[in-house]
PDB file as gemmi writes it, atoms N, CA and C in Angstrom:
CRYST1    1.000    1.000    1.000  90.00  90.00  90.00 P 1                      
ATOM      1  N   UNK A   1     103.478 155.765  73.552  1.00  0.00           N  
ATOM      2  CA  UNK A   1     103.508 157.128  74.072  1.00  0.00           C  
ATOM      3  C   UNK A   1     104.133 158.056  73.040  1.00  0.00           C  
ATOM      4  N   UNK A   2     103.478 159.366  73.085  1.00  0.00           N  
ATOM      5  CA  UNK A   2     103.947 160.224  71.938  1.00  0.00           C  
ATOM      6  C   UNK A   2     105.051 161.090  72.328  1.00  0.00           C  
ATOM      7  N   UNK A   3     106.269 161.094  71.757  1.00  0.00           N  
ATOM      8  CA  UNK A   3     107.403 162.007  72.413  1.00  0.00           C  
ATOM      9  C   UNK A   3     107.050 163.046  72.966  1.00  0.00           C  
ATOM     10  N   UNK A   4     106.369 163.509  71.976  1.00  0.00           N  
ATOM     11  CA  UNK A   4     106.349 164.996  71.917  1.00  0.00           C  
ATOM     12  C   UNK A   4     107.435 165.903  71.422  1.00  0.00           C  
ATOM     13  N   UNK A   5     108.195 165.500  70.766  1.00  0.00           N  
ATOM     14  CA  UNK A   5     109.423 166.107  70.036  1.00  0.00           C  
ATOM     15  C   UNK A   5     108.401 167.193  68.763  1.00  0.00           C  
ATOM     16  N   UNK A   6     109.075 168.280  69.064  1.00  0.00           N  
ATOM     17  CA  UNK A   6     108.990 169.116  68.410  1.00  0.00           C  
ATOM     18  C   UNK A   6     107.346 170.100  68.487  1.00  0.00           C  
ATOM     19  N   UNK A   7     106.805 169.315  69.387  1.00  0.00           N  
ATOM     20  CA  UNK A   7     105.624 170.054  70.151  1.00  0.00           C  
ATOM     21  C   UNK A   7     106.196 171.173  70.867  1.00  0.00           C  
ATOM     22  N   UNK A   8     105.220 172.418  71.142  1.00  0.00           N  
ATOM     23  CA  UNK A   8     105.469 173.235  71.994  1.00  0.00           C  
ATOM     24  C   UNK A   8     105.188 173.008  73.286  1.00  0.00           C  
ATOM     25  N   UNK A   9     106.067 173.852  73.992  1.00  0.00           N  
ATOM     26  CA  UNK A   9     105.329 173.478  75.435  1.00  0.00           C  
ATOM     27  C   UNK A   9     104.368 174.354  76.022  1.00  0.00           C  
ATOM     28  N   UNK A  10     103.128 173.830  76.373  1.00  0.00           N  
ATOM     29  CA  UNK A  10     102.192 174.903  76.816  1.00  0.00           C  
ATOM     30  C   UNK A  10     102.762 174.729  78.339  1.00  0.00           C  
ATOM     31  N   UNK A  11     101.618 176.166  78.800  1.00  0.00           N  
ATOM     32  CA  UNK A  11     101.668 177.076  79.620  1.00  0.00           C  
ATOM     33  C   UNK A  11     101.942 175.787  80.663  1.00  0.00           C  
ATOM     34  N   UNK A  12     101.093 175.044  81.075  1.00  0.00           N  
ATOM     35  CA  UNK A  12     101.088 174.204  81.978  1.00  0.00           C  
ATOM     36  C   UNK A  12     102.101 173.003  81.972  1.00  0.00           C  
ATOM     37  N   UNK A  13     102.666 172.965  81.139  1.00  0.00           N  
ATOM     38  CA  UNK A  13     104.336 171.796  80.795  1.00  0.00           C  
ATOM     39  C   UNK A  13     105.117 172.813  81.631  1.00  0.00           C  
ATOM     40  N   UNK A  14     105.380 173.960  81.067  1.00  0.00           N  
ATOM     41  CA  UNK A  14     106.386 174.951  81.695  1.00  0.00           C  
ATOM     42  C   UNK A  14     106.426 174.880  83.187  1.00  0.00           C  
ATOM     43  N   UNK A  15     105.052 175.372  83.678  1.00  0.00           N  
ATOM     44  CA  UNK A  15     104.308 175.579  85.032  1.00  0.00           C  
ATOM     45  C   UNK A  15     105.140 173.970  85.714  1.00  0.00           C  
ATOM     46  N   UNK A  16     104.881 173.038  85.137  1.00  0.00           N  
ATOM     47  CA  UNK A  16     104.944 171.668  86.015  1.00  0.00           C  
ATOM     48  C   UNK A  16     106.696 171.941  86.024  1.00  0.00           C  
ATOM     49  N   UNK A  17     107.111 172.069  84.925  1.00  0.00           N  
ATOM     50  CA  UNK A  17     108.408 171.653  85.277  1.00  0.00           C  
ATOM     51  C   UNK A  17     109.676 173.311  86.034  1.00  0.00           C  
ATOM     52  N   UNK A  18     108.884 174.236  85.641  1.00  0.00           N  
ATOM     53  CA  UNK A  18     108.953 175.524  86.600  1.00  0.00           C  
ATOM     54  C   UNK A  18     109.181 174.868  88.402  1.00  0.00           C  
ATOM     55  N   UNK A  19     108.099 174.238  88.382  1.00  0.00           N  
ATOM     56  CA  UNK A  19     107.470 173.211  89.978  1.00  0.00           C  
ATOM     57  C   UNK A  19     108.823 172.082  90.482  1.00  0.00           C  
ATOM     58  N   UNK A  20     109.222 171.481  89.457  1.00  0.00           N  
ATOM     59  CA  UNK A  20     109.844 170.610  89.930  1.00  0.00           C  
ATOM     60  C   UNK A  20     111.480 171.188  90.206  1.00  0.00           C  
ATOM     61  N   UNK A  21     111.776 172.150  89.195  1.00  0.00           N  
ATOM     62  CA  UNK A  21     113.322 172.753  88.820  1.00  0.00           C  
ATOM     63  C   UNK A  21     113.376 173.440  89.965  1.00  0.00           C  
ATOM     64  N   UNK A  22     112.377 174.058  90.838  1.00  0.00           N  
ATOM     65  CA  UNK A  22     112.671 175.063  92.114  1.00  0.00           C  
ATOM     66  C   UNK A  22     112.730 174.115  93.218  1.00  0.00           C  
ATOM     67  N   UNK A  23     112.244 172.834  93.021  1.00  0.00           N  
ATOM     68  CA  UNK A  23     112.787 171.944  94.371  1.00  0.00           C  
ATOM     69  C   UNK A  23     114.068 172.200  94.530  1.00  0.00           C  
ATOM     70  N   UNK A  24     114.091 172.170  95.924  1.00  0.00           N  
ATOM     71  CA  UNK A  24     115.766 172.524  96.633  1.00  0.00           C  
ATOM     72  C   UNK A  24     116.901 171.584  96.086  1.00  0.00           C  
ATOM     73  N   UNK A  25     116.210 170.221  96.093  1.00  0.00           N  
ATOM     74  CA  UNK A  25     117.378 169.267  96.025  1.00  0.00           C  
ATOM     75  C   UNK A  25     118.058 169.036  94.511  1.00  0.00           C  
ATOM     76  N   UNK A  26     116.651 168.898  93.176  1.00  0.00           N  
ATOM     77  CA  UNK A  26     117.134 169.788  91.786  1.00  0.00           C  
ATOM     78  C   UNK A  26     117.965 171.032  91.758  1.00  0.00           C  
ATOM     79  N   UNK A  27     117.595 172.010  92.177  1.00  0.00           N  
ATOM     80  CA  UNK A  27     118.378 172.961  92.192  1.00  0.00           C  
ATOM     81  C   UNK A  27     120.001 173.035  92.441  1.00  0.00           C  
ATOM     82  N   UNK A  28     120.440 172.079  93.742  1.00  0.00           N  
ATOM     83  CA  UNK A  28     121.499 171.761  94.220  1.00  0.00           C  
ATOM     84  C   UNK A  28     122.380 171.166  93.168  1.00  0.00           C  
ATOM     85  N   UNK A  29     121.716 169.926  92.781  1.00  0.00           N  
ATOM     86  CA  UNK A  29     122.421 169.424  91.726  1.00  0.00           C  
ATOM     87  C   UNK A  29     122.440 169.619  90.082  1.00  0.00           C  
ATOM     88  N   UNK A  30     121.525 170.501  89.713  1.00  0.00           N  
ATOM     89  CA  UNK A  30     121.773 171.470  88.543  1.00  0.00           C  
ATOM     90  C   UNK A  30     123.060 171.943  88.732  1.00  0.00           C  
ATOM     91  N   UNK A  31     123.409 173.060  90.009  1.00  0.00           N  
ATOM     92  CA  UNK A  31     123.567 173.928  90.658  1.00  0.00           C  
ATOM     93  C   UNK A  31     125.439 173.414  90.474  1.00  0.00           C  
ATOM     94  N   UNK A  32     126.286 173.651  89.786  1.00  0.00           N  
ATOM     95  CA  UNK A  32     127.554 173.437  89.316  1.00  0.00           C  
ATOM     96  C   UNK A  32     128.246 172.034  88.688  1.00  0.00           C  
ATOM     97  N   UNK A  33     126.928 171.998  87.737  1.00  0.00           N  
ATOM     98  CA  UNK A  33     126.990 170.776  86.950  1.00  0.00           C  
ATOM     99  C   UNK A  33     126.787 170.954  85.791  1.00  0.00           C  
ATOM    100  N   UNK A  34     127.909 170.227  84.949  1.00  0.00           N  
ATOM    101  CA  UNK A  34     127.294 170.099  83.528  1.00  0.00           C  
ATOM    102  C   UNK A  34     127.153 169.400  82.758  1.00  0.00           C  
ATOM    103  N   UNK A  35     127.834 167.554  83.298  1.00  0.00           N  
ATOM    104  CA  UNK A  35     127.011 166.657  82.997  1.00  0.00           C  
ATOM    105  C   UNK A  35     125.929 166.255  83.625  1.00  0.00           C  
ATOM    106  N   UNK A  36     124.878 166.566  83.185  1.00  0.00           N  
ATOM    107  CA  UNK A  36     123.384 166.341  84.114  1.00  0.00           C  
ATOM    108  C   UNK A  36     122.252 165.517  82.893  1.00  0.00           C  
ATOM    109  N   UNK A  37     122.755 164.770  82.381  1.00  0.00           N  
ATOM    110  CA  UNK A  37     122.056 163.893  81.942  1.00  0.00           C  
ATOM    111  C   UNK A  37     120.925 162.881  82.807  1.00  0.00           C  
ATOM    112  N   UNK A  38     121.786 162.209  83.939  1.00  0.00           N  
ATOM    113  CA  UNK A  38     120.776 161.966  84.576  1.00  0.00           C  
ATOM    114  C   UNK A  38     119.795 162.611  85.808  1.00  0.00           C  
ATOM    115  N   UNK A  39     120.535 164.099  85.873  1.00  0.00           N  
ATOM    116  CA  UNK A  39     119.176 164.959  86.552  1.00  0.00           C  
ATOM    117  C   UNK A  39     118.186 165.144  85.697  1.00  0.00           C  
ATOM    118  N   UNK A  40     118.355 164.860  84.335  1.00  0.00           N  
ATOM    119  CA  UNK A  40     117.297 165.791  83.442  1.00  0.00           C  
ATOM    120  C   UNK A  40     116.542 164.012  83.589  1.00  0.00           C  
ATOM    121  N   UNK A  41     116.813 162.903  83.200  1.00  0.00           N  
ATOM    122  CA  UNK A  41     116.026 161.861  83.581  1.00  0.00           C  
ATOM    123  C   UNK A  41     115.518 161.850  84.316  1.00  0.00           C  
ATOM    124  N   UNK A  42     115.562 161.947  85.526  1.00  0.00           N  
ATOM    125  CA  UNK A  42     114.947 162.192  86.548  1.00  0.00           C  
ATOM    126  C   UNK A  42     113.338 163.094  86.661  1.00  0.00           C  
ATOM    127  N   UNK A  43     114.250 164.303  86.523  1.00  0.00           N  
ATOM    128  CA  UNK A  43     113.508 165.773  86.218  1.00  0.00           C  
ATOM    129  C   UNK A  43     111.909 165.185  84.976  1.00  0.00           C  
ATOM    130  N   UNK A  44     112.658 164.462  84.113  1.00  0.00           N  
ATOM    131  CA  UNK A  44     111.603 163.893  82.889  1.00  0.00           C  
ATOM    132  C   UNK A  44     110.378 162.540  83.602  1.00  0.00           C  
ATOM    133  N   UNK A  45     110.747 161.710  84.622  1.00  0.00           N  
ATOM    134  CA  UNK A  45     110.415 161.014  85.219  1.00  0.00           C  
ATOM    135  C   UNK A  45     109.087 162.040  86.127  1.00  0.00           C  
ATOM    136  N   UNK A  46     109.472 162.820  86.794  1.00  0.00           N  
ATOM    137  CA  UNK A  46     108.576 163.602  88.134  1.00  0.00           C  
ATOM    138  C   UNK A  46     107.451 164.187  87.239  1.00  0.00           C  
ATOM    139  N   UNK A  47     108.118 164.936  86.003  1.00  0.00           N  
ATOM    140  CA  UNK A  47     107.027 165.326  85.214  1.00  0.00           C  
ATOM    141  C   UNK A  47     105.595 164.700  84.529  1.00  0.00           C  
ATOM    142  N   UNK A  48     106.385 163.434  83.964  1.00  0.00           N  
ATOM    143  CA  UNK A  48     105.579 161.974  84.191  1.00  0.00           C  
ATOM    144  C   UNK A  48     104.278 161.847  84.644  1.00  0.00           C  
ATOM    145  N   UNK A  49     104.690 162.072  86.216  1.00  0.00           N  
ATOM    146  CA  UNK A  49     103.891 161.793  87.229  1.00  0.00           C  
ATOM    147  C   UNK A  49     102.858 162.814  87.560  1.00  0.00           C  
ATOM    148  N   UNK A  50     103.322 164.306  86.645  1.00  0.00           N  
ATOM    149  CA  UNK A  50     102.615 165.196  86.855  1.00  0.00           C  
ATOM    150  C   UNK A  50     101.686 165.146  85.698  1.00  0.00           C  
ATOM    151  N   UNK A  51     102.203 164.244  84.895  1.00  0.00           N  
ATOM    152  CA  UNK A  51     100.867 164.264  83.332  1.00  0.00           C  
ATOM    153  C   UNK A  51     101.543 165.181  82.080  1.00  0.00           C  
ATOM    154  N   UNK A  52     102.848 165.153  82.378  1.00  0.00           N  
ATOM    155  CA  UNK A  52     103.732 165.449  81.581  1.00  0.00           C  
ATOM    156  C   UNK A  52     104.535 164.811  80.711  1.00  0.00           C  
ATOM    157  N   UNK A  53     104.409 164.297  79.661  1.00  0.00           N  
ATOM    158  CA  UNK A  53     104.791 163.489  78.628  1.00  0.00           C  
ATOM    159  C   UNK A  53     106.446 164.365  77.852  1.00  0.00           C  
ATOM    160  N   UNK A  54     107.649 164.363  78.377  1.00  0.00           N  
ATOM    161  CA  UNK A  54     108.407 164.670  77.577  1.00  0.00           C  
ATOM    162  C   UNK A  54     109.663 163.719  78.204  1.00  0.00           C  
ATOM    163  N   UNK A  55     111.330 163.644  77.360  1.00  0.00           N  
ATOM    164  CA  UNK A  55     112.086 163.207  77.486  1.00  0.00           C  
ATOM    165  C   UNK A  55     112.943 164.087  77.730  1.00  0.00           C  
ATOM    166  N   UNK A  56     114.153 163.260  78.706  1.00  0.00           N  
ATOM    167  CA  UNK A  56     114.775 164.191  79.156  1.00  0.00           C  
ATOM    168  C   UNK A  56     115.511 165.215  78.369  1.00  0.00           C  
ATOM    169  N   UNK A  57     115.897 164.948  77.174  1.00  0.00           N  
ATOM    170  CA  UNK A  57     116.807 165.868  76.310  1.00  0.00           C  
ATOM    171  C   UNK A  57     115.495 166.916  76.331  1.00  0.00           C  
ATOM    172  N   UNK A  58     114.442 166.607  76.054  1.00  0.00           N  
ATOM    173  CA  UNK A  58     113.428 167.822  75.515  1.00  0.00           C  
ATOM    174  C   UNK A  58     113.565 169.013  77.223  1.00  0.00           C  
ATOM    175  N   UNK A  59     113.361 168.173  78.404  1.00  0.00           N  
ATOM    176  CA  UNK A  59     113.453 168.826  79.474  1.00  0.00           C  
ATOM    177  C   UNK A  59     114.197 169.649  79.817  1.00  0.00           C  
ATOM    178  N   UNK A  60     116.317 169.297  79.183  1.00  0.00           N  
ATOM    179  CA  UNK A  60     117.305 169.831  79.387  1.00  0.00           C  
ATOM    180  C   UNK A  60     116.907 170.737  78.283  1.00  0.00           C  
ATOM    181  N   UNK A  61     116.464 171.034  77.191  1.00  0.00           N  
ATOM    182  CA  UNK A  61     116.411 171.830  76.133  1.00  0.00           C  
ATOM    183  C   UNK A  61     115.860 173.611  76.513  1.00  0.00           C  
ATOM    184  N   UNK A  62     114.530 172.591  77.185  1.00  0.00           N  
ATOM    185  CA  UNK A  62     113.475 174.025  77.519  1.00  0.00           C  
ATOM    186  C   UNK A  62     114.159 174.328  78.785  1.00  0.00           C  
ATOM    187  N   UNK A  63     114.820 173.566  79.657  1.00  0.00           N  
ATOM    188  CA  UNK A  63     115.359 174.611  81.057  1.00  0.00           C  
ATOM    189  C   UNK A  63     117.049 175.545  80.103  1.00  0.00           C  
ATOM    190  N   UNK A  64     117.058 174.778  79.701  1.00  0.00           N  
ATOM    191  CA  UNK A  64     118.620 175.796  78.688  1.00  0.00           C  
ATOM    192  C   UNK A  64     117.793 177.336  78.229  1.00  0.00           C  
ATOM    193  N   UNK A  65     116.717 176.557  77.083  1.00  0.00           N  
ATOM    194  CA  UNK A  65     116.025 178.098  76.563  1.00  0.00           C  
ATOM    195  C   UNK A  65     115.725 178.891  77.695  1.00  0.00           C  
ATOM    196  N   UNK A  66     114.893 178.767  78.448  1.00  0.00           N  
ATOM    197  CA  UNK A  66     114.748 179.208  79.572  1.00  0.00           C  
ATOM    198  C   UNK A  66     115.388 179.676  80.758  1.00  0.00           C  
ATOM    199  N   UNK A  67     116.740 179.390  81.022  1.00  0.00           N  
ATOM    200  CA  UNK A  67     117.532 179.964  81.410  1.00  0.00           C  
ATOM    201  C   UNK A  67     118.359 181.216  80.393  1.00  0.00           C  
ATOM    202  N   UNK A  68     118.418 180.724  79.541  1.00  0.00           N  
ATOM    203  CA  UNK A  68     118.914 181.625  78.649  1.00  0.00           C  
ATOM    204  C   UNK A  68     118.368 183.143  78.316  1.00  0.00           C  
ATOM    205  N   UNK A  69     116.758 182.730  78.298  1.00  0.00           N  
ATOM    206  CA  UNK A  69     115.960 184.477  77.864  1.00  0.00           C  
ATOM    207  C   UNK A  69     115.973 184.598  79.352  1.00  0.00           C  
ATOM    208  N   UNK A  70     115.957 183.973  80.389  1.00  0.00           N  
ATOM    209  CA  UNK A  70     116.315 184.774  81.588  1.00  0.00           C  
ATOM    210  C   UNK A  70     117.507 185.647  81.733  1.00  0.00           C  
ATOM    211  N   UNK A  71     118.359 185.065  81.342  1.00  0.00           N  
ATOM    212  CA  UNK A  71     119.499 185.926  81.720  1.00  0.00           C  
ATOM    213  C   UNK A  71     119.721 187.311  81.064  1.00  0.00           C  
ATOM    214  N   UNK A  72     119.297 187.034  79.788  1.00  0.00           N  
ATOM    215  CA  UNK A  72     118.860 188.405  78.292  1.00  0.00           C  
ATOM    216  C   UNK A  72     118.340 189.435  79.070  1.00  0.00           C  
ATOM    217  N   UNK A  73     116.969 189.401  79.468  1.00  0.00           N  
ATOM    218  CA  UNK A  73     115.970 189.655  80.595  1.00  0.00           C  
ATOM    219  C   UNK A  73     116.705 190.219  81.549  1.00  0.00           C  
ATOM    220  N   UNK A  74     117.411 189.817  82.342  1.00  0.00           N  
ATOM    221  CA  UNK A  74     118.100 190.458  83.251  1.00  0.00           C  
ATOM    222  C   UNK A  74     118.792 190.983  83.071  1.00  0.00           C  
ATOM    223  N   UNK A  75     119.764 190.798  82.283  1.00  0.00           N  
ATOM    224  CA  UNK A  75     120.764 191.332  81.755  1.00  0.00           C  
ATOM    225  C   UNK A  75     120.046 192.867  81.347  1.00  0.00           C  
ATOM    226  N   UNK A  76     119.187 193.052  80.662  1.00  0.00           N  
ATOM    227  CA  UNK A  76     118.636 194.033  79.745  1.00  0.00           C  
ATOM    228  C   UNK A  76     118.016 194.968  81.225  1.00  0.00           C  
ATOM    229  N   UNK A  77     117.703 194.189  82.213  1.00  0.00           N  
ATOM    230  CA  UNK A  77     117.117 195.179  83.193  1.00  0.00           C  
ATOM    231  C   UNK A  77     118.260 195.613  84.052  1.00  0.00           C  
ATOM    232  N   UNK A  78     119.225 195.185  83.846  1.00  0.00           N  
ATOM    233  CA  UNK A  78     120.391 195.356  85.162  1.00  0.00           C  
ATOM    234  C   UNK A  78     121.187 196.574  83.834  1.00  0.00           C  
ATOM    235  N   UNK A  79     121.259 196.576  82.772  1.00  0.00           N  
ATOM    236  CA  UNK A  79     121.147 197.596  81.969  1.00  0.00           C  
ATOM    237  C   UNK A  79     120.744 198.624  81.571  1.00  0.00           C  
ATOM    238  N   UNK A  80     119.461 198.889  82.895  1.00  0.00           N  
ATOM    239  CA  UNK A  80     118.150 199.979  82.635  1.00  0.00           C  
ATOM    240  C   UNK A  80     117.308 199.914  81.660  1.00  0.00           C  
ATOM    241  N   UNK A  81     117.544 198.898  80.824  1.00  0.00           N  
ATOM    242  CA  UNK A  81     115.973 198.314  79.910  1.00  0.00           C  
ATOM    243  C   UNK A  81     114.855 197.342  80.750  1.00  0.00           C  
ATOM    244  N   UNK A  82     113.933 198.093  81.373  1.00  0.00           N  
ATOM    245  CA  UNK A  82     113.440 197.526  82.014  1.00  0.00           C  
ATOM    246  C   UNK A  82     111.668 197.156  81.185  1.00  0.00           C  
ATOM    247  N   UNK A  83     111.919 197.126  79.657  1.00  0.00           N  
ATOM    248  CA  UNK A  83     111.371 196.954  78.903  1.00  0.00           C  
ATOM    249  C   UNK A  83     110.461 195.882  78.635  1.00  0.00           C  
ATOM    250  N   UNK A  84     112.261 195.072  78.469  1.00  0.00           N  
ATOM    251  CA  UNK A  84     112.461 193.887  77.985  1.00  0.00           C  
ATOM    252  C   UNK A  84     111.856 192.906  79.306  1.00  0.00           C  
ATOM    253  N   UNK A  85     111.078 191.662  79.121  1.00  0.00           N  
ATOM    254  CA  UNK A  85     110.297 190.847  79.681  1.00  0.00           C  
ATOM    255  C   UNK A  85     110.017 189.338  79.026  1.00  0.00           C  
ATOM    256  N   UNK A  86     109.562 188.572  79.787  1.00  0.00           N  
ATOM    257  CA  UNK A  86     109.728 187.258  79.412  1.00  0.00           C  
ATOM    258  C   UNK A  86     108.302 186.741  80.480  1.00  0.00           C  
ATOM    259  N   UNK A  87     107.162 185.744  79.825  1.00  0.00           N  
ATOM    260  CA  UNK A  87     106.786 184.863  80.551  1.00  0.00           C  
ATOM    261  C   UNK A  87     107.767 184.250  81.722  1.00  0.00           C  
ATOM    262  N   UNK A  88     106.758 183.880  82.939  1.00  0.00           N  
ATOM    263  CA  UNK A  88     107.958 183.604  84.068  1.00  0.00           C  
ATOM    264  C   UNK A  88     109.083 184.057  84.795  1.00  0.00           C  
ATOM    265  N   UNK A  89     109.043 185.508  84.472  1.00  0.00           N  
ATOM    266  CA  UNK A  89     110.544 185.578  84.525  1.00  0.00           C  
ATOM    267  C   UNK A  89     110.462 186.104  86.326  1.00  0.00           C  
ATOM    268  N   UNK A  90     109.719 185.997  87.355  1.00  0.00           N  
ATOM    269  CA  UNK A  90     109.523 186.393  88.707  1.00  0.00           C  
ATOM    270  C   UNK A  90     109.326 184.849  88.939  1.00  0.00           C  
ATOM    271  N   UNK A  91     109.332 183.640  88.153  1.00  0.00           N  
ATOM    272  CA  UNK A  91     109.320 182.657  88.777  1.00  0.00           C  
ATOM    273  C   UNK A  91     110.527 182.002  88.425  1.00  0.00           C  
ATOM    274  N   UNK A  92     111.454 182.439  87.468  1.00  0.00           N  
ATOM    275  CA  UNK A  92     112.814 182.182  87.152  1.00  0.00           C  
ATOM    276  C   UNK A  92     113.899 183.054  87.995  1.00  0.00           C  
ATOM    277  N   UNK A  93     113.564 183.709  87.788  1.00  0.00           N  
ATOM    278  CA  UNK A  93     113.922 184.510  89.202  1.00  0.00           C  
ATOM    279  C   UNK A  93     114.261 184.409  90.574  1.00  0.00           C  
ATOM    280  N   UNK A  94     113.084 183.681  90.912  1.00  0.00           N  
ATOM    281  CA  UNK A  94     113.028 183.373  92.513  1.00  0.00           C  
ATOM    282  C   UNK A  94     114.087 181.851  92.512  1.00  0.00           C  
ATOM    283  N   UNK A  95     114.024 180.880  90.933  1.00  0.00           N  
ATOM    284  CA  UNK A  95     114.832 179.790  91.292  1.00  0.00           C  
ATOM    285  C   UNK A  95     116.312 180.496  90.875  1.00  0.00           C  
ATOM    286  N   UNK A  96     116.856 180.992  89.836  1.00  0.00           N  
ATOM    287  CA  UNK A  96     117.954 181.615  89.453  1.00  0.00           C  
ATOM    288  C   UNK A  96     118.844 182.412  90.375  1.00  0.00           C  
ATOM    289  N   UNK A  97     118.417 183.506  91.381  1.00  0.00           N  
ATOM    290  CA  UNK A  97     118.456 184.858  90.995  1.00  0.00           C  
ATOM    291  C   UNK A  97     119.973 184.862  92.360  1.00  0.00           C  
ATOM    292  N   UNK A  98     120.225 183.558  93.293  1.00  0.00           N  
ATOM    293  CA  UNK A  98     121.412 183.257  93.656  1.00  0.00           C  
ATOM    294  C   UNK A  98     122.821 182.448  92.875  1.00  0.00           C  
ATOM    295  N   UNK A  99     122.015 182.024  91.788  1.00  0.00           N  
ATOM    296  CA  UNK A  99     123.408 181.345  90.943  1.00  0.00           C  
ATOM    297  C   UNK A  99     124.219 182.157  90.765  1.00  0.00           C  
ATOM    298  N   UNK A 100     125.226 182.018  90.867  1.00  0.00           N  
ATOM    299  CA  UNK A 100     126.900 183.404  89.946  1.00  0.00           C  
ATOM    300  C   UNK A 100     126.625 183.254  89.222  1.00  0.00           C  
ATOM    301  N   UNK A 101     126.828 184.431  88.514  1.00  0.00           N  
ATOM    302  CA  UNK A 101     126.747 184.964  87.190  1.00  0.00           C  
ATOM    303  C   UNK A 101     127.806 184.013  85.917  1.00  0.00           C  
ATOM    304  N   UNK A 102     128.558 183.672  86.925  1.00  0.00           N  
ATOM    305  CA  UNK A 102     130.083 182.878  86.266  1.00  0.00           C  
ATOM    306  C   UNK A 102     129.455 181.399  86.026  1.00  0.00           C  
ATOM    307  N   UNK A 103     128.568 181.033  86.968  1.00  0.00           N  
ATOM    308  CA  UNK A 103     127.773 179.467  86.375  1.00  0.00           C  
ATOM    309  C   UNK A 103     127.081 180.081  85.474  1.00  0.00           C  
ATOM    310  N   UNK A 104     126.354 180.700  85.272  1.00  0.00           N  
ATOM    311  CA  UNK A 104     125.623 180.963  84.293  1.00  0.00           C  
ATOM    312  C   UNK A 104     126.129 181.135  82.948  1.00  0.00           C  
ATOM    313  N   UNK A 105     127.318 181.854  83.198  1.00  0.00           N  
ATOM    314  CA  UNK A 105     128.156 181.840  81.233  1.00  0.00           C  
ATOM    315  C   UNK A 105     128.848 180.181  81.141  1.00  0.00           C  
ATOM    316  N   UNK A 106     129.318 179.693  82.543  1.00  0.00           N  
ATOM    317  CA  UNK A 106     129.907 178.089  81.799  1.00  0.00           C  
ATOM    318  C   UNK A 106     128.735 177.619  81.183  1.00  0.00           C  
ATOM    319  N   UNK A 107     127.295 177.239  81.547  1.00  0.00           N  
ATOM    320  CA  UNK A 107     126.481 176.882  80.829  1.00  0.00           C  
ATOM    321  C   UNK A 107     126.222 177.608  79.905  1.00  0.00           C  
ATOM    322  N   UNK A 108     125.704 178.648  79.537  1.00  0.00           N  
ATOM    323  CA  UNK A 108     125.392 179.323  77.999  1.00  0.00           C  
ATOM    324  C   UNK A 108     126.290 178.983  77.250  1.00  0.00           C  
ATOM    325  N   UNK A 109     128.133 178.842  77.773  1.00  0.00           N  
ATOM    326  CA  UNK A 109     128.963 178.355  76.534  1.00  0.00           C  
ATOM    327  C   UNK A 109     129.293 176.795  76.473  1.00  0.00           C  
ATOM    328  N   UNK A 110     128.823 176.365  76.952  1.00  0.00           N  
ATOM    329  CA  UNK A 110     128.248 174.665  76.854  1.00  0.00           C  
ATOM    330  C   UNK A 110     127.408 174.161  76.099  1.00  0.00           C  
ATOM    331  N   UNK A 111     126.325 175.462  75.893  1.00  0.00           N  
ATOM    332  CA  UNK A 111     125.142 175.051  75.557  1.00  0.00           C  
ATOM    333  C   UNK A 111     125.357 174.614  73.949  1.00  0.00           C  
TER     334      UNK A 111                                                      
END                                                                             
């Protein structure tokens, strides 16, 4: 099997794992954690099953990036730059948009 390290992720990798990260029970345990090594196994496992070929570090990588230009994104609109935009960001949104703001900087300075 091919890692896929250092491949991009198309539209439909994102989409699948967009799918799995908004399940309630992922969310929960993301949700004031920051050793999550084995959620992201997991998380890498379901994807799997969806025809998704990546490992969990690659999984924890793209939900980090991805949380990250979310918050930019928001940040920039809760700023009155309502400019600034991101693929996904009404579907990052809908999983994000109850986290504190205060989980959100322990992870960015983790990251």
């Amino acid at each position: 099997m091919e890692s896929g390290a250092g491949k991009h992720w198309t539209e439909e990798e994102v989409k699948a794992l967009l799918s799995v990260w908004s399940e309630k029970n992922i969310r929960k345990q993301l949700h004031g954690t920051l050793r999550n090594k084995g959620i992201f196994i997991y998380i890498a496992k379901r994807l799997q099953e969806l025809g998704v070929c990546r490992d969990w570090k690659q999984c924890r990588a793209k939900y980090k990036n991805l949380k990250y230009e979310y918050r930019t994104v928001k940040y920039a609109h809760n700023s009155g730059d309502a400019t600034k935009t991101m693929k996904f960001f009404h579907d990052l949104d809908a999983i994000l948009r109850y986290e504190p703001v205060t989980q959100l900087a322990a992870e960015e300075n983790g990251r």
